[in-house]
Biopython code that builds the backbone (N, CA, C, O; Angstrom):
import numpy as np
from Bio.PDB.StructureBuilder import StructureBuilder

atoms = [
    (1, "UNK", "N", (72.970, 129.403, 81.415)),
    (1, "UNK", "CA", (73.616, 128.735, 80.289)),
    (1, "UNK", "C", (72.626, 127.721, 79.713)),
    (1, "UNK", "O", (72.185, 126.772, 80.361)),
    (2, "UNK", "N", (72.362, 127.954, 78.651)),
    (2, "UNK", "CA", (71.321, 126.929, 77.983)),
    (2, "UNK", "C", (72.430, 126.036, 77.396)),
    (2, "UNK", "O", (73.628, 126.252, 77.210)),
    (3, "UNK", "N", (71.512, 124.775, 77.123)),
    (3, "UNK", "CA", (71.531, 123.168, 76.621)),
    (3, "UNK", "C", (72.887, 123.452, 75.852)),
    (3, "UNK", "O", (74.042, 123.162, 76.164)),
    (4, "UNK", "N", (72.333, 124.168, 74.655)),
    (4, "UNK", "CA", (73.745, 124.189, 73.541)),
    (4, "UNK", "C", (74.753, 125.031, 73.745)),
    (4, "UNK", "O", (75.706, 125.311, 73.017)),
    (5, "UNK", "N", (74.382, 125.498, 75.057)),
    (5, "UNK", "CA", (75.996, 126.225, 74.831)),
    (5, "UNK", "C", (76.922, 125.092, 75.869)),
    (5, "UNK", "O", (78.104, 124.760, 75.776)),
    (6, "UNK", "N", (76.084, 124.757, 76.661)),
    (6, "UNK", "CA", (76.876, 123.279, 76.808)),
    (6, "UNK", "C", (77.551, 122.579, 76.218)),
    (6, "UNK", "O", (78.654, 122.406, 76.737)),
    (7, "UNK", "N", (77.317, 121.921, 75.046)),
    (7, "UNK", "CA", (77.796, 121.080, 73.959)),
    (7, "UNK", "C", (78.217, 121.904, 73.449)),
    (7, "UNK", "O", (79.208, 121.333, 72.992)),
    (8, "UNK", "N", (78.281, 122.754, 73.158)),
    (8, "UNK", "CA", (79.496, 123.763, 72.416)),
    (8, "UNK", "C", (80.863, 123.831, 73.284)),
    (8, "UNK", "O", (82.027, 123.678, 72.913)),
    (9, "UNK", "N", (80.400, 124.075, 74.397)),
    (9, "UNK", "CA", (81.765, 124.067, 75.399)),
    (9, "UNK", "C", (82.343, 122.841, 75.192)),
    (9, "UNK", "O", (83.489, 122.793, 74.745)),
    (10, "UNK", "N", (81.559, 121.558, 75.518)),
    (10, "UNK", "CA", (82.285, 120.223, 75.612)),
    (10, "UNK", "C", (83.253, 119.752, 73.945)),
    (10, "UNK", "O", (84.302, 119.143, 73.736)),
    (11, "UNK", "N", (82.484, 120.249, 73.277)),
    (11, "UNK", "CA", (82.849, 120.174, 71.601)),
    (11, "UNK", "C", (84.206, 120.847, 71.799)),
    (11, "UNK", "O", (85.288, 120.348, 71.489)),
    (12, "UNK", "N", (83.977, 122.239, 72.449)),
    (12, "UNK", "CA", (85.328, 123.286, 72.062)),
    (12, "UNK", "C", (86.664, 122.117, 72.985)),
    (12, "UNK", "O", (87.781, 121.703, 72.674)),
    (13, "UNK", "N", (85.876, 121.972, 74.040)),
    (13, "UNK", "CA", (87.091, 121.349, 74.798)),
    (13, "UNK", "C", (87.738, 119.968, 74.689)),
    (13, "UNK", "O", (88.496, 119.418, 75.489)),
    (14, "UNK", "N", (87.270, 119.532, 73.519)),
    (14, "UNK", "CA", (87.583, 117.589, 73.004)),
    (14, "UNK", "C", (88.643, 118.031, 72.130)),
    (14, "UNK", "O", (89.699, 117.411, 72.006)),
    (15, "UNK", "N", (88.214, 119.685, 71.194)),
    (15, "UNK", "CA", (88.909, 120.057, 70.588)),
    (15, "UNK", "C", (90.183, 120.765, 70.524)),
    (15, "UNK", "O", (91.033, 120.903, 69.644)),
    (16, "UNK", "N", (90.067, 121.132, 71.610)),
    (16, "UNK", "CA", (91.464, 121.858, 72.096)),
    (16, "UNK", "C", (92.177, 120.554, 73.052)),
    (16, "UNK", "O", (93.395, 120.398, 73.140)),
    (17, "UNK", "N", (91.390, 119.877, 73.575)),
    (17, "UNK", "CA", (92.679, 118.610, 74.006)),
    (17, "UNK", "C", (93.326, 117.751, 73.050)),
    (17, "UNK", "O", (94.479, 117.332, 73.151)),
    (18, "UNK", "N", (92.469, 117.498, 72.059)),
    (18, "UNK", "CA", (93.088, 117.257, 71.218)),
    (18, "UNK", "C", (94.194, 118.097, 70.444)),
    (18, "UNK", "O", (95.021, 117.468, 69.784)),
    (19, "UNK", "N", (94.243, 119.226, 70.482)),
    (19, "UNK", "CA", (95.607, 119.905, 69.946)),
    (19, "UNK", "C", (96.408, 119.709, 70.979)),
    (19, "UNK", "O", (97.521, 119.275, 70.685)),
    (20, "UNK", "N", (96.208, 119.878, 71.997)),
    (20, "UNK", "CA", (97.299, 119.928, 73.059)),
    (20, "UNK", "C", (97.754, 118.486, 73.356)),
    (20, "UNK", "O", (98.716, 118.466, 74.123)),
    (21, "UNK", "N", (97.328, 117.288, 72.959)),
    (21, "UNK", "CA", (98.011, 116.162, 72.626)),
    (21, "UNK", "C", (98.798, 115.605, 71.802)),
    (21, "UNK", "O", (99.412, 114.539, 71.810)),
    (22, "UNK", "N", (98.655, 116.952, 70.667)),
    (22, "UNK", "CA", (99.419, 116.896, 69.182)),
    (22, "UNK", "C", (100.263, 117.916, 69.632)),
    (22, "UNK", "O", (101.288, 117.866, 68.952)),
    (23, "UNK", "N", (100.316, 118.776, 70.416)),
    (23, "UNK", "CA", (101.373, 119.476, 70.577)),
    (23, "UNK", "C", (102.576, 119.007, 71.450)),
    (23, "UNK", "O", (103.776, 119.168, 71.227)),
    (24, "UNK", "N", (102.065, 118.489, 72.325)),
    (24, "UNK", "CA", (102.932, 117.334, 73.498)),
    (24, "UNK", "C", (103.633, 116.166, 72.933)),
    (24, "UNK", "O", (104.597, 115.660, 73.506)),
    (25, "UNK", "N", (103.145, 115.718, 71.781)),
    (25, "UNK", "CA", (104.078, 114.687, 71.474)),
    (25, "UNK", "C", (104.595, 114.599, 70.446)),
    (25, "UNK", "O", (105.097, 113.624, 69.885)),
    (26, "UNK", "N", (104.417, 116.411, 69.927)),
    (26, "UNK", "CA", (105.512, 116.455, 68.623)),
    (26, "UNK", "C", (106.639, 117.347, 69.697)),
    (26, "UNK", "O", (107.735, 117.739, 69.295)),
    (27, "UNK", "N", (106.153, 117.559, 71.048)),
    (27, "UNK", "CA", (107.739, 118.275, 71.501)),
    (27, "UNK", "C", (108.118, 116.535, 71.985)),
    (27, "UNK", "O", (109.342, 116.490, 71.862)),
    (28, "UNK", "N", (107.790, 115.577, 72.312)),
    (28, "UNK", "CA", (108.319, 114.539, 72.573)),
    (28, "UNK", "C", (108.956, 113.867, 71.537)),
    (28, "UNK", "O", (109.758, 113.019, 71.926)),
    (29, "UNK", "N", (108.816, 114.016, 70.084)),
    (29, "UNK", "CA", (109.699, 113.274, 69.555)),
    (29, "UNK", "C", (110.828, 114.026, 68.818)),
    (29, "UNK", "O", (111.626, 113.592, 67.986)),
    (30, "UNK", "N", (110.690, 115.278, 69.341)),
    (30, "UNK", "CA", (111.850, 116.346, 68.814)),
    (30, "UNK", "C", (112.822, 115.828, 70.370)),
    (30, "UNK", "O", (114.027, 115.580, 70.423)),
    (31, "UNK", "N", (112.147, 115.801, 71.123)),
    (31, "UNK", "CA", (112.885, 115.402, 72.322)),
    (31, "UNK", "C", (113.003, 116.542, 73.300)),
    (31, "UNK", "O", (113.900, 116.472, 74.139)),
    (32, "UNK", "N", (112.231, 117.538, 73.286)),
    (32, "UNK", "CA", (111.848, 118.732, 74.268)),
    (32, "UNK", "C", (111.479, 118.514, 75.279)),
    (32, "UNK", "O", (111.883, 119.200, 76.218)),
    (33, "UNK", "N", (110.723, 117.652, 75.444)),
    (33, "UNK", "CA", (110.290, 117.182, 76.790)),
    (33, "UNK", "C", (110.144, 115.596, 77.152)),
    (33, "UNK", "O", (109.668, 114.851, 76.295)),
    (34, "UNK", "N", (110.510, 115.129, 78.292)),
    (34, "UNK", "CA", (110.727, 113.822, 78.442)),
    (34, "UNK", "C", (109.735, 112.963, 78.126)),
    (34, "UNK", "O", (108.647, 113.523, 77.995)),
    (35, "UNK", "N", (109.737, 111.724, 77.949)),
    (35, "UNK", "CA", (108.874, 110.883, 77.466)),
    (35, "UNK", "C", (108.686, 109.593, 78.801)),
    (35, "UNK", "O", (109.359, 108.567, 78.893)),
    (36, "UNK", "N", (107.332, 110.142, 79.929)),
    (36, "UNK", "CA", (107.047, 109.029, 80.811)),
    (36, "UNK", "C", (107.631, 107.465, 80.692)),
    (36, "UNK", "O", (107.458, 106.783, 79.682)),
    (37, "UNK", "N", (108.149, 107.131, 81.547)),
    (37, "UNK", "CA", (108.717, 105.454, 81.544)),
    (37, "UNK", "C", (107.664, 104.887, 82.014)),
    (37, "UNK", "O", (106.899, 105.387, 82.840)),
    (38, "UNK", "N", (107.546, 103.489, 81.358)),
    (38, "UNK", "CA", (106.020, 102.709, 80.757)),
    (38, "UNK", "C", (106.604, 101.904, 82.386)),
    (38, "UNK", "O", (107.657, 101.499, 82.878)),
    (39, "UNK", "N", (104.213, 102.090, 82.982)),
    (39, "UNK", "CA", (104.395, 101.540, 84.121)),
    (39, "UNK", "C", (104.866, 100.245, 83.919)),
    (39, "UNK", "O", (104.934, 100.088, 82.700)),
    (40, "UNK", "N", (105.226, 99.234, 84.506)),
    (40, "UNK", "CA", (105.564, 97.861, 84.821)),
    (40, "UNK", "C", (104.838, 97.531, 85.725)),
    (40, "UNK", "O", (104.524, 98.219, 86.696)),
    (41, "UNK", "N", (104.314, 95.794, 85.329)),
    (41, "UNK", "CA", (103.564, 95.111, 86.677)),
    (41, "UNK", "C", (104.039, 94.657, 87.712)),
    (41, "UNK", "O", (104.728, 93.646, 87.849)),
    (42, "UNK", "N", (103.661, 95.444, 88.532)),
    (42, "UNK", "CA", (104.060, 94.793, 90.037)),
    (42, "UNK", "C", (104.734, 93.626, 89.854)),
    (42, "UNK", "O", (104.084, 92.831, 89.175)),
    (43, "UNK", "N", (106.235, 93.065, 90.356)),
    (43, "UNK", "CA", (106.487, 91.871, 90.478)),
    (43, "UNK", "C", (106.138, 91.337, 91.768)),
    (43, "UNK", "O", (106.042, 91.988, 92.809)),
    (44, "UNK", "N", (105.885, 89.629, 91.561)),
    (44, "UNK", "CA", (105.363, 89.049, 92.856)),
    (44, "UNK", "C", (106.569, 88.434, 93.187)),
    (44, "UNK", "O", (106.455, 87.464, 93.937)),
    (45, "UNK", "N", (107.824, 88.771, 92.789)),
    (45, "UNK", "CA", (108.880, 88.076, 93.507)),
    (45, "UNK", "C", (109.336, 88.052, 94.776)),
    (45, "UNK", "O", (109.835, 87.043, 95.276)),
    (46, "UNK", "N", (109.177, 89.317, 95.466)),
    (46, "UNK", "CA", (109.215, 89.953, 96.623)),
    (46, "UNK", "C", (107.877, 89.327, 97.535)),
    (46, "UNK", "O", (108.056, 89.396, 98.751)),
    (47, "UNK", "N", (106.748, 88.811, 97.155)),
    (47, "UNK", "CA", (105.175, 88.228, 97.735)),
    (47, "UNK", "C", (105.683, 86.800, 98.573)),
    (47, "UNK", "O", (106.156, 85.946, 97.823)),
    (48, "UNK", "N", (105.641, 86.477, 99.913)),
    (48, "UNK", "CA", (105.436, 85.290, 99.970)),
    (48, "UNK", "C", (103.917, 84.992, 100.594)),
    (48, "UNK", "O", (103.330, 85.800, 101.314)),
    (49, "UNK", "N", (103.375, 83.678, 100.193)),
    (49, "UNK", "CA", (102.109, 83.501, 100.550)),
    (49, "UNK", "C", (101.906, 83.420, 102.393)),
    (49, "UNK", "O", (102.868, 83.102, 103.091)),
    (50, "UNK", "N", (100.649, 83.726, 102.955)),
    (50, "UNK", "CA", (100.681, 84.082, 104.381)),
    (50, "UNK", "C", (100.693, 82.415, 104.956)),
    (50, "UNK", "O", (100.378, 81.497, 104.199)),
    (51, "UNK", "N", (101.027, 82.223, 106.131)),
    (51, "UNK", "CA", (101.416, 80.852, 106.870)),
    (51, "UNK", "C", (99.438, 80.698, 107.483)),
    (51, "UNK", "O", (98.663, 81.401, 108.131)),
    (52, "UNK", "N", (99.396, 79.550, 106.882)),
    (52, "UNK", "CA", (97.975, 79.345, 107.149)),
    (52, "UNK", "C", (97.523, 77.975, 107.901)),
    (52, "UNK", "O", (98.061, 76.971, 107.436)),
    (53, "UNK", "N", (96.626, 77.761, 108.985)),
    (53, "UNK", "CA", (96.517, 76.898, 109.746)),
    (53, "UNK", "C", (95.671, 75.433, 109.131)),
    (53, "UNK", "O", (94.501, 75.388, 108.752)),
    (54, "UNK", "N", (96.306, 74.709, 109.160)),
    (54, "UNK", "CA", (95.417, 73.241, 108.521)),
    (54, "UNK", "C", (93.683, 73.773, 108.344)),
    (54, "UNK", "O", (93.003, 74.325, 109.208)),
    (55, "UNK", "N", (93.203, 73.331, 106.693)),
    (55, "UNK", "CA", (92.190, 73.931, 106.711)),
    (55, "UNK", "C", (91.358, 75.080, 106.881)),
    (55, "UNK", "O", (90.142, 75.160, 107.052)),
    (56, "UNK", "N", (92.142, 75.854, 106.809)),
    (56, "UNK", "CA", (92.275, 77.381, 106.753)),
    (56, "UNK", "C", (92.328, 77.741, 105.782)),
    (56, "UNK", "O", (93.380, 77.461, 105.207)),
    (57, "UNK", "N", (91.578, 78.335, 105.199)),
    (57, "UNK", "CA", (91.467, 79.419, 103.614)),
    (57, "UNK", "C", (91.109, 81.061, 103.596)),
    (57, "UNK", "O", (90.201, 81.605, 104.224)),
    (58, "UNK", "N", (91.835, 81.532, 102.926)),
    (58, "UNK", "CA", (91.491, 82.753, 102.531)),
    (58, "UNK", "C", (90.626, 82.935, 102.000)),
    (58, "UNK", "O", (91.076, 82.509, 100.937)),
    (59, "UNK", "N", (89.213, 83.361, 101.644)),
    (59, "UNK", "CA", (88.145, 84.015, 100.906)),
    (59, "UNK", "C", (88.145, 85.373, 99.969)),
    (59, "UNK", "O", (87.337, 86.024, 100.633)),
    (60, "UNK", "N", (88.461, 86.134, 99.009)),
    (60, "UNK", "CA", (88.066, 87.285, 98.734)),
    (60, "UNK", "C", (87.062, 87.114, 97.170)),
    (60, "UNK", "O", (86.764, 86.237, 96.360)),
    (61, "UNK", "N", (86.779, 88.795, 97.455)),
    (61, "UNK", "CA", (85.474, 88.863, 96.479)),
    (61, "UNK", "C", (83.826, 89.009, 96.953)),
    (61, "UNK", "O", (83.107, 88.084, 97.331)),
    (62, "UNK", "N", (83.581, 89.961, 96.863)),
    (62, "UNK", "CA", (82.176, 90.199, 97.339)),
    (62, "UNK", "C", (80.932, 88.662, 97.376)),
    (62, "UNK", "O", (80.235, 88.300, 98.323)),
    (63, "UNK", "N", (81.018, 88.180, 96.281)),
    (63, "UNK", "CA", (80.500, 86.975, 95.730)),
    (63, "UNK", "C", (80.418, 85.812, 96.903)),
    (63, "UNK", "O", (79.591, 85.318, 97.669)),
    (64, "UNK", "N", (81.746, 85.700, 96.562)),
    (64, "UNK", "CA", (82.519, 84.479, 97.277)),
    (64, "UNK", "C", (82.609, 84.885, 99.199)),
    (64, "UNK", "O", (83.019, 84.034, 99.988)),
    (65, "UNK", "N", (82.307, 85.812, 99.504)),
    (65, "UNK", "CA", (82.372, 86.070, 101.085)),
    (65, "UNK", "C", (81.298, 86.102, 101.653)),
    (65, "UNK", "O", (81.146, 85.725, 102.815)),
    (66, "UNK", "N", (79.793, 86.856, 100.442)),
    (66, "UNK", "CA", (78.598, 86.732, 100.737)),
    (66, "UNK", "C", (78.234, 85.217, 100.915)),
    (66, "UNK", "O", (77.270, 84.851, 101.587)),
    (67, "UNK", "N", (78.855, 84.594, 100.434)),
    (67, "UNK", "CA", (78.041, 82.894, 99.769)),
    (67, "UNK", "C", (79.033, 82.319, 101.430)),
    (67, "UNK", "O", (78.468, 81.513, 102.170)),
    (68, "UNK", "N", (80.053, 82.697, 101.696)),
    (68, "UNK", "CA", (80.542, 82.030, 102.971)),
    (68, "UNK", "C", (79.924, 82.341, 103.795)),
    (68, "UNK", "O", (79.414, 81.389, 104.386)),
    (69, "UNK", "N", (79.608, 83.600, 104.297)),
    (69, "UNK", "CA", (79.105, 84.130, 105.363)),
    (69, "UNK", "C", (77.367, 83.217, 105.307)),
    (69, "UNK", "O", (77.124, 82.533, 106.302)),
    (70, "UNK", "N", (76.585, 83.242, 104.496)),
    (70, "UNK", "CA", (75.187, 82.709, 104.234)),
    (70, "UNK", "C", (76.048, 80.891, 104.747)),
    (70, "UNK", "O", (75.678, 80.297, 105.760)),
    (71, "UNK", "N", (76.812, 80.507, 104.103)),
    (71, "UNK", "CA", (77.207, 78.924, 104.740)),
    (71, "UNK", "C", (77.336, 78.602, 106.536)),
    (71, "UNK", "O", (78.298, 78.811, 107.275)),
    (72, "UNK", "N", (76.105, 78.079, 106.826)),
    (72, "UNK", "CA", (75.768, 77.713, 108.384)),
    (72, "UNK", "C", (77.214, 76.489, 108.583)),
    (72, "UNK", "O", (77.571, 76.317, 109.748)),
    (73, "UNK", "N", (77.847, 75.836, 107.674)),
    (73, "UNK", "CA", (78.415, 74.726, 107.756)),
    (73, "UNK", "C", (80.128, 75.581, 107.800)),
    (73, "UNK", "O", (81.152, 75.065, 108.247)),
    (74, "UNK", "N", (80.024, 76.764, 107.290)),
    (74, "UNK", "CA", (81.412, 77.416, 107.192)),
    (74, "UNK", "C", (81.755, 77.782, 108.575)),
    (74, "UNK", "O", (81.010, 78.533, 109.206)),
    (75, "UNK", "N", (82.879, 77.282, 109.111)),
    (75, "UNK", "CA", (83.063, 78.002, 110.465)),
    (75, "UNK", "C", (84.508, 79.291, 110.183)),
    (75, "UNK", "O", (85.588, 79.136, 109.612)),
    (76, "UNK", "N", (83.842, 80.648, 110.939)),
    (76, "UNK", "CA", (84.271, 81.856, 110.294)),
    (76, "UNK", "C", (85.470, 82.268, 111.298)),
    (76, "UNK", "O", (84.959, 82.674, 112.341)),
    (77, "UNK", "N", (86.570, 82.302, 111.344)),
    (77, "UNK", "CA", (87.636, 82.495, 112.059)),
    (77, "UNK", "C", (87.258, 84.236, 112.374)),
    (77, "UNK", "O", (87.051, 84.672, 113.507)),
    (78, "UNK", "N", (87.225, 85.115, 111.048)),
    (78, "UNK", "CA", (87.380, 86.377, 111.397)),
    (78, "UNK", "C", (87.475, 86.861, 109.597)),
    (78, "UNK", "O", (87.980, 86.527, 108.526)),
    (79, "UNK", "N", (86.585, 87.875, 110.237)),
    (79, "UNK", "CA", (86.475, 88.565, 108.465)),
    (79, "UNK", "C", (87.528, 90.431, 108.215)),
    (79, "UNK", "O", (87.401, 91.611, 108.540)),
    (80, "UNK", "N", (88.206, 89.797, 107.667)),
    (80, "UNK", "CA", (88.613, 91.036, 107.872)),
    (80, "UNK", "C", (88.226, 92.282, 106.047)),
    (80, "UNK", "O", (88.121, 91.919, 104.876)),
    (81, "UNK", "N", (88.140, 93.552, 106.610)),
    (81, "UNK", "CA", (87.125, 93.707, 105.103)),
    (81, "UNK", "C", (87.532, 95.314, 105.228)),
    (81, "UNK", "O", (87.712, 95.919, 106.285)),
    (82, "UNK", "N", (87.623, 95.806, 104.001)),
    (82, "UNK", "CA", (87.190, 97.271, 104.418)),
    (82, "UNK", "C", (85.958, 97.810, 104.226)),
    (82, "UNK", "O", (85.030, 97.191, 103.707)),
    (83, "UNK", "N", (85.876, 99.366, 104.768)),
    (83, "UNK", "CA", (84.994, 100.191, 104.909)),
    (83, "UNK", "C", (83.947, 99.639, 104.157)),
    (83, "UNK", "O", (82.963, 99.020, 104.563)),
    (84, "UNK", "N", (84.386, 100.038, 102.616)),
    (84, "UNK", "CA", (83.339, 100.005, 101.548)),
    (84, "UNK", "C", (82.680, 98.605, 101.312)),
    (84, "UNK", "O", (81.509, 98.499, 100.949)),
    (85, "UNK", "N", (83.449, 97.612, 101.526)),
    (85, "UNK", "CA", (82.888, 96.223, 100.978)),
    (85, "UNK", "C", (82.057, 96.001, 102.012)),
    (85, "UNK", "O", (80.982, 95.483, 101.711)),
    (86, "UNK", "N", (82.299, 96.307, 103.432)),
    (86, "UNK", "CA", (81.482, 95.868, 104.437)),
    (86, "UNK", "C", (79.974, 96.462, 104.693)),
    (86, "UNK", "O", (79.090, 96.101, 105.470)),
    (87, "UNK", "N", (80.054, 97.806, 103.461)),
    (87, "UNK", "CA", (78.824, 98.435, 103.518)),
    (87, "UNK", "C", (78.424, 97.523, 102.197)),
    (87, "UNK", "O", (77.373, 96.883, 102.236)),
    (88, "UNK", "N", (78.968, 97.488, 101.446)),
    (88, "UNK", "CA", (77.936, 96.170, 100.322)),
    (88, "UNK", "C", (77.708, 95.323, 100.578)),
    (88, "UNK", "O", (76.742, 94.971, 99.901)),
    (89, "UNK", "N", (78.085, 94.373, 101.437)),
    (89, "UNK", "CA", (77.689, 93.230, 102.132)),
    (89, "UNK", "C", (76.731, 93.441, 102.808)),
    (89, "UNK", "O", (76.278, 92.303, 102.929)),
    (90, "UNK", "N", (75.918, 94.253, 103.483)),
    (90, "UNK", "CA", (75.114, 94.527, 104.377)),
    (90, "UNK", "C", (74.671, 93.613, 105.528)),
    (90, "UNK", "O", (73.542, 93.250, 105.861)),
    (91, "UNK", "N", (75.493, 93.430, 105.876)),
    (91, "UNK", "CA", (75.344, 91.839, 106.807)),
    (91, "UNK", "C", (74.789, 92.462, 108.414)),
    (91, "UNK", "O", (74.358, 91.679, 109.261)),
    (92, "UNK", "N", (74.883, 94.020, 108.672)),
    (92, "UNK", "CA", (74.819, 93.959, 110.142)),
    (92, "UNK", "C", (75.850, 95.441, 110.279)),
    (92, "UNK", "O", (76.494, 96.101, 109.464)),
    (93, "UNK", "N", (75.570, 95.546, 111.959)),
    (93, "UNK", "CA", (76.634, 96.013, 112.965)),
    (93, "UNK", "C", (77.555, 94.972, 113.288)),
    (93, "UNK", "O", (77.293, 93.817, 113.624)),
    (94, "UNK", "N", (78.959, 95.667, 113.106)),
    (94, "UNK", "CA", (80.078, 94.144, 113.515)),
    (94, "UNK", "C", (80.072, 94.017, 114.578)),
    (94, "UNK", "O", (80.705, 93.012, 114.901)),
    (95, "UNK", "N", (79.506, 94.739, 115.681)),
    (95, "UNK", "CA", (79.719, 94.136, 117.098)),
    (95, "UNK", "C", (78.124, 93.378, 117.223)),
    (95, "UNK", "O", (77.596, 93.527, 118.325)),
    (96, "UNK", "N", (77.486, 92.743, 116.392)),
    (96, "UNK", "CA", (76.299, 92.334, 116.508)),
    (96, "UNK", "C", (76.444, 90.421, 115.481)),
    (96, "UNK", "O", (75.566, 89.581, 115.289)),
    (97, "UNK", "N", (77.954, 90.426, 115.067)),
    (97, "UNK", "CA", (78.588, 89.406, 114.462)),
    (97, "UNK", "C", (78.744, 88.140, 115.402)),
    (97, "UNK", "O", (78.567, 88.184, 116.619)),
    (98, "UNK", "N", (78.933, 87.536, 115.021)),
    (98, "UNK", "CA", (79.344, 86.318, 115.982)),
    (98, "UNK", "C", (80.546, 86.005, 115.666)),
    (98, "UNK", "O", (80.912, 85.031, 116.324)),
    (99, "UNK", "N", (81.738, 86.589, 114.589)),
    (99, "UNK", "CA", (83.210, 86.615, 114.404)),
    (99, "UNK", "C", (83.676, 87.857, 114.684)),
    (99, "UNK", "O", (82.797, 88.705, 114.840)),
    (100, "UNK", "N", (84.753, 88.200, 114.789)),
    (100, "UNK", "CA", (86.122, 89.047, 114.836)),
    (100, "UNK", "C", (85.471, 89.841, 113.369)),
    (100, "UNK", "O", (85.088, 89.187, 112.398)),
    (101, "UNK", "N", (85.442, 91.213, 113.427)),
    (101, "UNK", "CA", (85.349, 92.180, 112.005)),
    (101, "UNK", "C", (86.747, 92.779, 112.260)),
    (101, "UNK", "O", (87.012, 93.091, 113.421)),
    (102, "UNK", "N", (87.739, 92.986, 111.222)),
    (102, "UNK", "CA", (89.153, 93.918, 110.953)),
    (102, "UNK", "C", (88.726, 95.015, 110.093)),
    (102, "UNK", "O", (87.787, 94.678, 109.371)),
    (103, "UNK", "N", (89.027, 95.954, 109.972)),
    (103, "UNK", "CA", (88.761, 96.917, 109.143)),
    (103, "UNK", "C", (90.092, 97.056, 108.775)),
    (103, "UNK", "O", (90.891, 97.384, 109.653)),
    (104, "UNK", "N", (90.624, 96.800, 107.224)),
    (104, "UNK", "CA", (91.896, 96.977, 106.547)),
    (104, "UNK", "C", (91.623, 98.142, 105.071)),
    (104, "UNK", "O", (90.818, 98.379, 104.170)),
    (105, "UNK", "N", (92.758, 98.528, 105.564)),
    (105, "UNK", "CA", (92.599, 98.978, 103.676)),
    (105, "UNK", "C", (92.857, 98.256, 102.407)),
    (105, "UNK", "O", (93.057, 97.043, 102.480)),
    (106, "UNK", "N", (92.872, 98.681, 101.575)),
    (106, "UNK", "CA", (92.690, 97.703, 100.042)),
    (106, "UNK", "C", (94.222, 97.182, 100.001)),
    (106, "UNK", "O", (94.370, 96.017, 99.630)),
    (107, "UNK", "N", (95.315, 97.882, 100.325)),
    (107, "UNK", "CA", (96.350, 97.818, 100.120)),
    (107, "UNK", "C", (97.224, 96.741, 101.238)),
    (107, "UNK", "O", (98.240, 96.163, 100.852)),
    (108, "UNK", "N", (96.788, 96.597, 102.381)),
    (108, "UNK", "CA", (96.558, 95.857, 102.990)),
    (108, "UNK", "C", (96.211, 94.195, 102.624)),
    (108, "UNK", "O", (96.928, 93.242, 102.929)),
    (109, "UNK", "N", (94.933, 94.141, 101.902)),
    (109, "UNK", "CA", (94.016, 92.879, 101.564)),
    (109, "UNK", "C", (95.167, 92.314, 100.456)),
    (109, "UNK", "O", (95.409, 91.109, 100.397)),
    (110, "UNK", "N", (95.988, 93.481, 99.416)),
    (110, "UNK", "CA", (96.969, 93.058, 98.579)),
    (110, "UNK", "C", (97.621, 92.257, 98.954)),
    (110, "UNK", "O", (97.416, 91.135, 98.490)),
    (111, "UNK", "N", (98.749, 92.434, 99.994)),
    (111, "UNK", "CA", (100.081, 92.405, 101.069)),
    (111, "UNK", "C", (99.843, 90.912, 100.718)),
    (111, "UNK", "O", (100.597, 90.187, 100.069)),
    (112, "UNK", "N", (98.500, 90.555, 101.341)),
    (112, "UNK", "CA", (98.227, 89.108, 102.038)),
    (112, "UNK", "C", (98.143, 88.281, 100.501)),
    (112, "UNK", "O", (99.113, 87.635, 100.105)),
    (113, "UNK", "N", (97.060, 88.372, 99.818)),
    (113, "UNK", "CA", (96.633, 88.461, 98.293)),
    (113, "UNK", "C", (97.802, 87.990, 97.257)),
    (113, "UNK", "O", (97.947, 87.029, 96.502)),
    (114, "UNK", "N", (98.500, 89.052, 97.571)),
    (114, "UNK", "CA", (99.595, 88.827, 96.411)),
    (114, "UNK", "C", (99.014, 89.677, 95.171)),
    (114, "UNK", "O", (97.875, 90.134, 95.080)),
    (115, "UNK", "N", (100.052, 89.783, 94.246)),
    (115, "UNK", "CA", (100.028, 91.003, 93.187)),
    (115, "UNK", "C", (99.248, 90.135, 92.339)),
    (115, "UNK", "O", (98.869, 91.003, 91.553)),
    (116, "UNK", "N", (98.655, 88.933, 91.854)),
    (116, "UNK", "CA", (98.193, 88.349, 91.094)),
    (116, "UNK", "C", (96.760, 88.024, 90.707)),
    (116, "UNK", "O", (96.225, 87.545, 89.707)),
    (117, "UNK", "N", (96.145, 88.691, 92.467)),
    (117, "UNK", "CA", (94.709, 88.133, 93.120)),
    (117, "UNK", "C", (94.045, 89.406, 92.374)),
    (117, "UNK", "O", (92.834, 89.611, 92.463)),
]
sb = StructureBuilder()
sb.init_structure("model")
sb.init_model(0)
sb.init_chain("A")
sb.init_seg("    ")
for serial, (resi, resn, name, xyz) in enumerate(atoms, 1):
    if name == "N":
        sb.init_residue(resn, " ", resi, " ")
    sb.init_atom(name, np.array(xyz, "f"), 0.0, 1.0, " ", f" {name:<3s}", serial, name[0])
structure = sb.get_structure()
């Protein structure tokens, strides 16, 4: 397949999604087919903040955890992080740490976070 028949394909196919977006939402306002209910933001009413020990702070953000971890004066209770951030940080093997490493998922880091963070 040469160069331009590439861009011919991608051309044909901007072009046919585009009909098929004009076809979808003239059956939506005839009323043929249902019309998705608009997501809503997470409410934080249900969030309470986590019970935290005098002088105790939460950290997140790649930025802001690199710049703690580099602070000799920060004393580090326990980092808890997932997979991916802990490979951008490049700080080490966690059993080569001098804190507690957690491995959480993103959804997880939320829970604690709150819907707002």
């Amino acid at each position: 397949m040469s160069k331009d028949d590439k861009e011919d394909k991608s051309t044909r196919d901007t072009h046919y999604a585009t009909l098929r977006r004009a076809v979808r939402d003239a059956k939506r306002e005839r009323g043929e087919i249902p019309t998705p209910p608009l997501k809503r933001p997470k409410s934080n009413k249900d969030w309470k903040p986590p019970q935290l020990q005098p002088e105790q702070v939460f950290l997140y953000g790649l930025h802001t955890v690199r710049a703690a971890l580099d602070n000799p004066e920060r004393k580090l209770i326990k980092l808890s992080v997932t997979q991916n951030a802990f490979a951008r940080l490049d700080i080490g093997e966690p059993e080569t740490l001098s804190f507690p490493v957690e491995f959480v998922s993103p959804q997880d880091i939320d829970k604690v976070l709150g819907p707002e963070a």
